[in-house]
TORPA-4810 file (N, C-alpha, C, O; in nm, 3 decimals):
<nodes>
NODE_1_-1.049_2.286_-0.742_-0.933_2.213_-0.786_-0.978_2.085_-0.858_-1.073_2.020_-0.815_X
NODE_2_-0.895_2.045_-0.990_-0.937_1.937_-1.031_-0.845_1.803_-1.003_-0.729_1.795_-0.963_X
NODE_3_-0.915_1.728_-1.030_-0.871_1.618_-1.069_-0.760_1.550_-1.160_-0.788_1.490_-1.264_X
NODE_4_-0.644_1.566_-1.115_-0.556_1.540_-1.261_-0.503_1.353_-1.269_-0.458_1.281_-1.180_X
NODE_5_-0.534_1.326_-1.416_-0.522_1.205_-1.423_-0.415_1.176_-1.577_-0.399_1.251_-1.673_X
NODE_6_-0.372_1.073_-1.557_-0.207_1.056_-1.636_-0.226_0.900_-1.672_-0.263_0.805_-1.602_X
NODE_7_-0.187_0.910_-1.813_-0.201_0.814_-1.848_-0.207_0.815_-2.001_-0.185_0.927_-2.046_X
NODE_8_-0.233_0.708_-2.105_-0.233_0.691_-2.230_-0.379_0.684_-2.286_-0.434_0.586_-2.236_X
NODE_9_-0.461_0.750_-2.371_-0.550_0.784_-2.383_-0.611_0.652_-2.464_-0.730_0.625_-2.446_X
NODE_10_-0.539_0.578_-2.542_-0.584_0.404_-2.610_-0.569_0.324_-2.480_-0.550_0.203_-2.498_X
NODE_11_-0.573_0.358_-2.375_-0.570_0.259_-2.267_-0.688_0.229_-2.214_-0.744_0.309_-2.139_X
NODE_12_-0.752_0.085_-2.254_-0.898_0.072_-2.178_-0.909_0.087_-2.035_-1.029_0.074_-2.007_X
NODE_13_-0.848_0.107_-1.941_-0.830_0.098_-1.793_-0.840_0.314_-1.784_-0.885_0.395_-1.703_X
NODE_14_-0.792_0.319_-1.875_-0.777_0.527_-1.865_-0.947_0.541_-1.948_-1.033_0.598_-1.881_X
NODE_15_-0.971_0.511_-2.032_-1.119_0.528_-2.064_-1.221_0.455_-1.977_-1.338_0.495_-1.981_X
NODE_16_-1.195_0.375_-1.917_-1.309_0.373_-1.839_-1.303_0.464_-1.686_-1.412_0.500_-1.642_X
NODE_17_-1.193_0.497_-1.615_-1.159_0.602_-1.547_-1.190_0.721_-1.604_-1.240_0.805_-1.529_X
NODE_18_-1.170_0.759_-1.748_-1.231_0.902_-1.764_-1.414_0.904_-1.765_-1.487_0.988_-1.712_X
NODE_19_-1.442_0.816_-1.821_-1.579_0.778_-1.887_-1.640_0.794_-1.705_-1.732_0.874_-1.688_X
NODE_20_-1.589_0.723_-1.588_-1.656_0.688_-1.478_-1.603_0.871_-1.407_-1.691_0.941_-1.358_X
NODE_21_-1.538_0.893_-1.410_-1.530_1.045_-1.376_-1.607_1.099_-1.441_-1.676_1.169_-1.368_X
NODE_22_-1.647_1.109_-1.577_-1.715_1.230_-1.654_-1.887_1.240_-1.587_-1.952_1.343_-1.577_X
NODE_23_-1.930_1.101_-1.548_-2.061_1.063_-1.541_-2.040_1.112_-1.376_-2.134_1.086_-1.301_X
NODE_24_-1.950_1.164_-1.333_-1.991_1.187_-1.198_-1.974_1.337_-1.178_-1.983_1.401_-1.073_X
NODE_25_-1.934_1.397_-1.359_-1.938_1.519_-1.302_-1.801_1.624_-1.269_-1.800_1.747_-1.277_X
NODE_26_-1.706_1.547_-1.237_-1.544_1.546_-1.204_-1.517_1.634_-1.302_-1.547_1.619_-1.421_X
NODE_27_-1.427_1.779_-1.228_-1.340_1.811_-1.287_-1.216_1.791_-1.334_-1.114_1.844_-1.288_X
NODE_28_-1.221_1.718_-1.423_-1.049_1.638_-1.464_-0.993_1.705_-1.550_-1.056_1.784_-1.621_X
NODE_29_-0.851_1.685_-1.562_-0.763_1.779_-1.578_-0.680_1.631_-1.691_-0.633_1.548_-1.614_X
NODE_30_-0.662_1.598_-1.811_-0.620_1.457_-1.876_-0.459_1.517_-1.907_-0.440_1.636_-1.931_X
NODE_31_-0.370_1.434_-1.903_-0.245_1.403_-1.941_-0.203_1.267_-1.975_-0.179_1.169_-1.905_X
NODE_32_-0.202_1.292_-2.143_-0.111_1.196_-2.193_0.016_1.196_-2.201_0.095_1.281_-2.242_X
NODE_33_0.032_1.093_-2.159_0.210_1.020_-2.169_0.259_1.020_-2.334_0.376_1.035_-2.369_X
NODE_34_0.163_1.003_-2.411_0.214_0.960_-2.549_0.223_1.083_-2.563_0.341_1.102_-2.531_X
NODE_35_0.174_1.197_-2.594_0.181_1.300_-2.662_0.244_1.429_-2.574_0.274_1.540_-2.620_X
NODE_36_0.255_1.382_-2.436_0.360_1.496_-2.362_0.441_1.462_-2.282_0.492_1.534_-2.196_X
NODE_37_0.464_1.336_-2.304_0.600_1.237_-2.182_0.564_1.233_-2.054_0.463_1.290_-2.012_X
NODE_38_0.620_1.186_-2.003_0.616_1.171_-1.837_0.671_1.276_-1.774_0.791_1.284_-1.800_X
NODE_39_0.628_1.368_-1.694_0.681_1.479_-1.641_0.801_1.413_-1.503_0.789_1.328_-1.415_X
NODE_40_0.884_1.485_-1.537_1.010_1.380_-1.433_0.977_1.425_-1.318_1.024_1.351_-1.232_X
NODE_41_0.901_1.537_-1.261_0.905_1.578_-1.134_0.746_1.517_-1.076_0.708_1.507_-0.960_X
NODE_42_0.685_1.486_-1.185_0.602_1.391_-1.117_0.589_1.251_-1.091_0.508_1.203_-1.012_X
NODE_43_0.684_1.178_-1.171_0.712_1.096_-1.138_0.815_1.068_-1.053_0.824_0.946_-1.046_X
NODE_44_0.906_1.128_-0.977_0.957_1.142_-0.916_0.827_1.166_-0.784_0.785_1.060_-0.737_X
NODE_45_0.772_1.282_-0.734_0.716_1.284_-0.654_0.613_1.122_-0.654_0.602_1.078_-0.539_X
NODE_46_0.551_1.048_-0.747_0.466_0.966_-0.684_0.587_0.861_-0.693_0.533_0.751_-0.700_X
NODE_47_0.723_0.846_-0.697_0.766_0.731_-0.671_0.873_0.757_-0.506_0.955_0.684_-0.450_X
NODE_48_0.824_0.887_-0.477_0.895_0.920_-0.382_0.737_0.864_-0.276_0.733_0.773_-0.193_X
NODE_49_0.643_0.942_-0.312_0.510_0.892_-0.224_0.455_0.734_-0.221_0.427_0.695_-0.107_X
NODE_50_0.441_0.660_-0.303_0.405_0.580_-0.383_0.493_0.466_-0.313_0.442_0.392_-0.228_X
NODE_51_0.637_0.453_-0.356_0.764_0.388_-0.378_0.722_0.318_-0.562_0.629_0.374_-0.620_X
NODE_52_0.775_0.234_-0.613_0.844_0.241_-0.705_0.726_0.128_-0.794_0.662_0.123_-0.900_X
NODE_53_0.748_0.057_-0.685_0.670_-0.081_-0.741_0.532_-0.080_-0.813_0.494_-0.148_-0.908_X
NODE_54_0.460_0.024_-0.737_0.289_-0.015_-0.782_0.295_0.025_-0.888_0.214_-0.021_-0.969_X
NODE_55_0.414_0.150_-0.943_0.391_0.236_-1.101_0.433_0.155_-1.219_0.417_0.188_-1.336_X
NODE_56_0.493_0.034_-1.169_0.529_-0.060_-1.256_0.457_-0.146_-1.295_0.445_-0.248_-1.228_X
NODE_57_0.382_-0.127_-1.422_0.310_-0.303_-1.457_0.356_-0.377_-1.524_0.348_-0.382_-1.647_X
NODE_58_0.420_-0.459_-1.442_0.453_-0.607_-1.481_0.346_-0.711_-1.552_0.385_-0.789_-1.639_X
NODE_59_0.269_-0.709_-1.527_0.153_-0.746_-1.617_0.123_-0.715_-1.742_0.069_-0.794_-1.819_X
NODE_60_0.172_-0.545_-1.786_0.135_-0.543_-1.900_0.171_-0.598_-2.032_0.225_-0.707_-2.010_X
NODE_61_0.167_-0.578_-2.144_0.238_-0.637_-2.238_0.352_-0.534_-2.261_0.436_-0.590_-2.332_X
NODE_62_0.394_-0.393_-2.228_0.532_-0.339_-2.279_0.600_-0.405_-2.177_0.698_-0.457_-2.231_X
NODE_63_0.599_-0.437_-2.034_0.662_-0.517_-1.958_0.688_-0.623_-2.019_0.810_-0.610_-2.033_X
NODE_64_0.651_-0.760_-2.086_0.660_-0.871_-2.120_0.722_-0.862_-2.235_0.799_-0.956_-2.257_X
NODE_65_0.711_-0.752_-2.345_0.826_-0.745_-2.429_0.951_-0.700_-2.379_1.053_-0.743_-2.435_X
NODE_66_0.960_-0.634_-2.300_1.122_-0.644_-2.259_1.215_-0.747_-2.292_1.178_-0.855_-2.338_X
NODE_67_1.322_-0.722_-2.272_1.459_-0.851_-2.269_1.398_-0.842_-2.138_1.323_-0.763_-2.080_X
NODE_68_1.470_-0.977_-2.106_1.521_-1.042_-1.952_1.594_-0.968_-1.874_1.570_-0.961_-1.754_X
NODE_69_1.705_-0.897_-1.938_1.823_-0.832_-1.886_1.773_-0.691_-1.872_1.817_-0.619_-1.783_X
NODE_70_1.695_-0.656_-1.945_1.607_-0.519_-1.911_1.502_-0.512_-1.795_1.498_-0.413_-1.722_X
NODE_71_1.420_-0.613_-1.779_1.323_-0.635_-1.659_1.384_-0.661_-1.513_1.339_-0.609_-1.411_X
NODE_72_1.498_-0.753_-1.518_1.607_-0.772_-1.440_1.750_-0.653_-1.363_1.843_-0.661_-1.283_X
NODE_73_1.697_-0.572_-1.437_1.807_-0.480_-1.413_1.707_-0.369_-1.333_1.748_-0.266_-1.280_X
NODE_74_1.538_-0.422_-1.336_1.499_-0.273_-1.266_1.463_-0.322_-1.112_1.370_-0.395_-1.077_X
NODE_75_1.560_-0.262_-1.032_1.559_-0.342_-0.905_1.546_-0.188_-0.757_1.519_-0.203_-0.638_X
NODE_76_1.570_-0.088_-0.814_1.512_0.021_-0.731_1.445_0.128_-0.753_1.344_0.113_-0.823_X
NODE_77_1.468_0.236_-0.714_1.360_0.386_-0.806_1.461_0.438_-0.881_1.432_0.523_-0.965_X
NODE_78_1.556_0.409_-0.869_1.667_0.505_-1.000_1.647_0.423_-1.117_1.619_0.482_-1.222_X
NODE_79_1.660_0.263_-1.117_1.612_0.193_-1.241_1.442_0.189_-1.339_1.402_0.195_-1.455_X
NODE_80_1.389_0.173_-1.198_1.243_0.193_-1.219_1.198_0.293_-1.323_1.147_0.266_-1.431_X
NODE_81_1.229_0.433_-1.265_1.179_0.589_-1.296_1.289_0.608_-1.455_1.277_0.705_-1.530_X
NODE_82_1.391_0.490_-1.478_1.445_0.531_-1.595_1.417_0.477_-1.687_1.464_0.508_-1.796_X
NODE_83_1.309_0.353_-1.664_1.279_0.288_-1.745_1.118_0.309_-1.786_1.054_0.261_-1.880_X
NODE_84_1.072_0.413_-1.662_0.930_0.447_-1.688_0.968_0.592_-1.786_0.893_0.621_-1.880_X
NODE_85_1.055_0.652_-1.762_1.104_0.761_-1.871_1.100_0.709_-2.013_1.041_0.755_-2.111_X
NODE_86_1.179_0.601_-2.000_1.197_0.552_-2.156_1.099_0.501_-2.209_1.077_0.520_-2.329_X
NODE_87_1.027_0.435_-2.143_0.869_0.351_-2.235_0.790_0.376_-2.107_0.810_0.330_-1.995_X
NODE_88_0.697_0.459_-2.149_0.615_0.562_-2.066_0.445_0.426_-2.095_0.329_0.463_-2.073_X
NODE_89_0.473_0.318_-2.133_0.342_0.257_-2.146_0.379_0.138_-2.020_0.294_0.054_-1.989_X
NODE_90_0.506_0.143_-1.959_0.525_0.016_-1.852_0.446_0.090_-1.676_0.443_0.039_-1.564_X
NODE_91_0.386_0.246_-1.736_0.352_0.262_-1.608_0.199_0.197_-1.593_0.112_0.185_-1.680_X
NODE_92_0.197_0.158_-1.449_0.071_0.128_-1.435_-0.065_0.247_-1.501_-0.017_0.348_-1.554_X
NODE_93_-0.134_0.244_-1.500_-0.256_0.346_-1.528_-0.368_0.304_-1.479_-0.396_0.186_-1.461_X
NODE_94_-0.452_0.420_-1.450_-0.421_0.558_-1.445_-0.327_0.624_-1.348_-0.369_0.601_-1.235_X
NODE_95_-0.220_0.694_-1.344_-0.165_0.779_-1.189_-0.259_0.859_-1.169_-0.262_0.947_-1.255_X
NODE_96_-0.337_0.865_-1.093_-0.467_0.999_-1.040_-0.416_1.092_-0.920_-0.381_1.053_-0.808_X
NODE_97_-0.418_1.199_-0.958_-0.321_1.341_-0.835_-0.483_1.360_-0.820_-0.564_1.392_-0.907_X
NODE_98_-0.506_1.329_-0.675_-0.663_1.410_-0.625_-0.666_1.530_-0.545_-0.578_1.540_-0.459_X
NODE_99_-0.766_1.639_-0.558_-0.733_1.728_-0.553_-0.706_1.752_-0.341_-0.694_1.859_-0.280_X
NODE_100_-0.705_1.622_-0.290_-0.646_1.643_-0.132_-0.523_1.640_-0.145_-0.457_1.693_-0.056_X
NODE_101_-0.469_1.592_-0.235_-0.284_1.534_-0.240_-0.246_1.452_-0.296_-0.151_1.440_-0.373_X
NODE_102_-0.383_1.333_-0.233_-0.342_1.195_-0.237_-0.310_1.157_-0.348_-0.334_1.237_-0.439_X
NODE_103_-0.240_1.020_-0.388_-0.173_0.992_-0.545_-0.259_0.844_-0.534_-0.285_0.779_-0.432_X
NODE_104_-0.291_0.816_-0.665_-0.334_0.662_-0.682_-0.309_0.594_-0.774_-0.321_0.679_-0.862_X
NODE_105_-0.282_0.498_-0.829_-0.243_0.366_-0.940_-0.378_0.297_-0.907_-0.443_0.266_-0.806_X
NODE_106_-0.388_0.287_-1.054_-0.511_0.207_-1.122_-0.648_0.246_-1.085_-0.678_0.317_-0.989_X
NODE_107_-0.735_0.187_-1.178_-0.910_0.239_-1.108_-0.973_0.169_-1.042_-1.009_0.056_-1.076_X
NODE_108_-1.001_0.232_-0.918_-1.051_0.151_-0.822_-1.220_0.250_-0.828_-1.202_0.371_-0.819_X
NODE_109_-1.319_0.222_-0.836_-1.448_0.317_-0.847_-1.496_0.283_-0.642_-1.551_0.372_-0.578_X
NODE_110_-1.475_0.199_-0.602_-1.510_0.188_-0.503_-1.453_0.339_-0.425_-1.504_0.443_-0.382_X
NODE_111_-1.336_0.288_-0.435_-1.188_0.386_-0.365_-1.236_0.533_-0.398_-1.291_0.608_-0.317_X
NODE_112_-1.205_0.561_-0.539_-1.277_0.635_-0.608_-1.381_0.753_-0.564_-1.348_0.871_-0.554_X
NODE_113_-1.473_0.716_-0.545_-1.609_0.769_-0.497_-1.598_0.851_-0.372_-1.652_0.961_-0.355_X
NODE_114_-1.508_0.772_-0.271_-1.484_0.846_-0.141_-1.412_0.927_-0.182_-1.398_1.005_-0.088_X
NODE_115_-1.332_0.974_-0.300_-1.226_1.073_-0.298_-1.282_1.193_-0.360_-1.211_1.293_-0.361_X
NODE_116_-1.440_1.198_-0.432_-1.508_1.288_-0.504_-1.559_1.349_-0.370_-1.588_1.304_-0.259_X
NODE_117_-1.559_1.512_-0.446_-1.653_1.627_-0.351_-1.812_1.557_-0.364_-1.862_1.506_-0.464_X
NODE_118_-1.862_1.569_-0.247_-1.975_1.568_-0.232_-2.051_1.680_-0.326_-2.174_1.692_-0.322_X
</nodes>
């Protein structure tokens, strides 16, 4: 089973996650957001696992271009998941589905490592 990882492929945080998987060997499985949307049933499942917040980066810059009244209005997972539908670059990255279950936001290589087959 591989490794499936989600995310925007011009994203320096998703290239160095693929780049640090490739060198270890990892069977990864890549999905872009730009070129095949956000699958609603997976985002749904990691905001059902997850909750809502970590898939959101507020930090990034599509977050900070928002209106006020747009950032302000996302206050649970029905707002969240409709606004990660609509601009698929406010999700955090990478979402990583590992092949135990587990779901993860962002690259952690520490974290990471324990989750690769020996």
């Amino acid at each position: 089973m591989s490794v499936r990882i989600y995310g925007i492929v011009n994203c320096d945080t998703v290239k160095k996650a693929r780049a640090w998987l490739a060198e270890r060997g990892a069977d990864v499985a890549f999905h872009d957001f730009k070129k095949s949307g956000v699958p609603a049933d997976r985002l749904s499942a990691w905001t059902e696992t997850l909750g809502w917040q970590p898939l959101v980066n507020r930090q990034g810059t599509t977050w900070r271009k928002l209106d006020p009244a747009t950032q302000t209005a996302v206050v649970d997972a029905a707002s969240a998941m409709a606004l990660m539908q609509a601009q698929a670059s406010v999700i955090k990255r990478p979402v990583v589905e590992w092949p135990d279950g587990r779901i993860t936001v962002g690259f952690a290589p520490a974290d990471w490592a324990t989750r690769l087959p020996a």
